[in-house]
C-alpha positions as CSV (number, residue, x, y, z in Angstrom):
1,X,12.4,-25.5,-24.1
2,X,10.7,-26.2,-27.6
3,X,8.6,-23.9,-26.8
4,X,9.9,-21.0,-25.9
5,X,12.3,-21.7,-29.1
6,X,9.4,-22.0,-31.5
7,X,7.5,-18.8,-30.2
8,X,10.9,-17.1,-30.3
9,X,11.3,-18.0,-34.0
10,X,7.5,-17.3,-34.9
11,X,7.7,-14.5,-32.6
12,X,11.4,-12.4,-34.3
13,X,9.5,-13.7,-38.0
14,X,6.5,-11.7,-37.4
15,X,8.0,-8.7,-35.3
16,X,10.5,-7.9,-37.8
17,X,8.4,-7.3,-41.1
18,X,7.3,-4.2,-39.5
19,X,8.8,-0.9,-40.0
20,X,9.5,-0.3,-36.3
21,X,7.8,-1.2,-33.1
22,X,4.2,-0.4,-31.4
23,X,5.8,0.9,-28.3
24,X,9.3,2.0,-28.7
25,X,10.9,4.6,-31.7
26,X,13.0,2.0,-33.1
27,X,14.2,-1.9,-33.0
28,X,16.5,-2.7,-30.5
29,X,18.6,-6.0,-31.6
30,X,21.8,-7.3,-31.0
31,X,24.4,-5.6,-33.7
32,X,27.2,-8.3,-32.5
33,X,26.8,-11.3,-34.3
34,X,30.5,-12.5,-34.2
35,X,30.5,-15.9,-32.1
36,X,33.8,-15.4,-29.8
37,X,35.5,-16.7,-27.3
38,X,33.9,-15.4,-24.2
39,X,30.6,-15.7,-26.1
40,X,31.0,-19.7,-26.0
41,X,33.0,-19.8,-22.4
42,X,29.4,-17.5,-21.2
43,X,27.3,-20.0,-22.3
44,X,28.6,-23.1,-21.2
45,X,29.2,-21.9,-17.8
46,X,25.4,-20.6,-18.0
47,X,24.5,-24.3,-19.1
48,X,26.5,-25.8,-16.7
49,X,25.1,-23.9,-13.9
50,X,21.1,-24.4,-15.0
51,X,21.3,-27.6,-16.9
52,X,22.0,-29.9,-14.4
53,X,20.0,-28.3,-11.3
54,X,16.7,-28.3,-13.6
55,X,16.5,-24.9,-13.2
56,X,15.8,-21.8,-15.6
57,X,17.0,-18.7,-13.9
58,X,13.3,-17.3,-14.3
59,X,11.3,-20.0,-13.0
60,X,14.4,-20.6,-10.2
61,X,12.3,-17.7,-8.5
62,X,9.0,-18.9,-9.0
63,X,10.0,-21.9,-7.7
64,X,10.8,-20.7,-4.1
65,X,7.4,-20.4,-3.8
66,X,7.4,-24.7,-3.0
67,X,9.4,-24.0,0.2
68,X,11.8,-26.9,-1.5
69,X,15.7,-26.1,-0.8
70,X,16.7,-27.5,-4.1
71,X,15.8,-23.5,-5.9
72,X,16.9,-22.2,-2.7
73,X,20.4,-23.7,-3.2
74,X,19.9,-22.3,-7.0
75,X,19.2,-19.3,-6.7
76,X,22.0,-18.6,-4.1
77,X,24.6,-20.2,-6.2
78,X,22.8,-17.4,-9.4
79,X,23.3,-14.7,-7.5
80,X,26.7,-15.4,-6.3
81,X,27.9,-16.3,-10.1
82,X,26.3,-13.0,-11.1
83,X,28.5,-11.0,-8.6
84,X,31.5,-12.6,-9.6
85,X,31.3,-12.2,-13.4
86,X,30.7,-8.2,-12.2
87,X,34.1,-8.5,-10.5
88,X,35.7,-10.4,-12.6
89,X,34.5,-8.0,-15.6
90,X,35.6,-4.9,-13.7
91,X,38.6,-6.2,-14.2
92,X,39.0,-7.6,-17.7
């Protein structure tokens, strides 16, 4: 997790002294920057659900590759949280 924050934070330092990207037109970065409500309930729930399993959403699917049932039992549990936060949202 160090990591990934500290190439993140190298990473936006350098990216953002140029004018505008290699690849695309323009810079595409989050305009919200107001910490709300549904902002902190989002992320604990997301913490919740990864922190204690030992699991990363990314490496989750990597890690089916071990033929273990403890990502199995992740990533099941993932994608059932992702479709109720789209039903849930439809209806907000």
């Amino acid at each position: 997790m160090v990591s990934a924050v500290l190439t993140t934070l190298i990473g936006y330092r350098l990216v953002l002294k140029k004018e505008k990207p290699i690849i695309a037109a323009e810079f595409h970065l989050p305009q919200n920057k107001q910490i709300t409500k549904k902002l902190i309930i989002g992320s604990a729930i997301f913490g919740i659900g990864w922190g204690p399993a030992g699991y990363c959403p990314g490496p989750s699917i990597t890690a089916l590759s071990t033929f273990n049932f403890d990502p199995v039992y992740f990533v099941i549990g993932m994608i059932l949280g992702s479709y109720s936060y789209w039903l849930i949202d439809k209806k907000i």
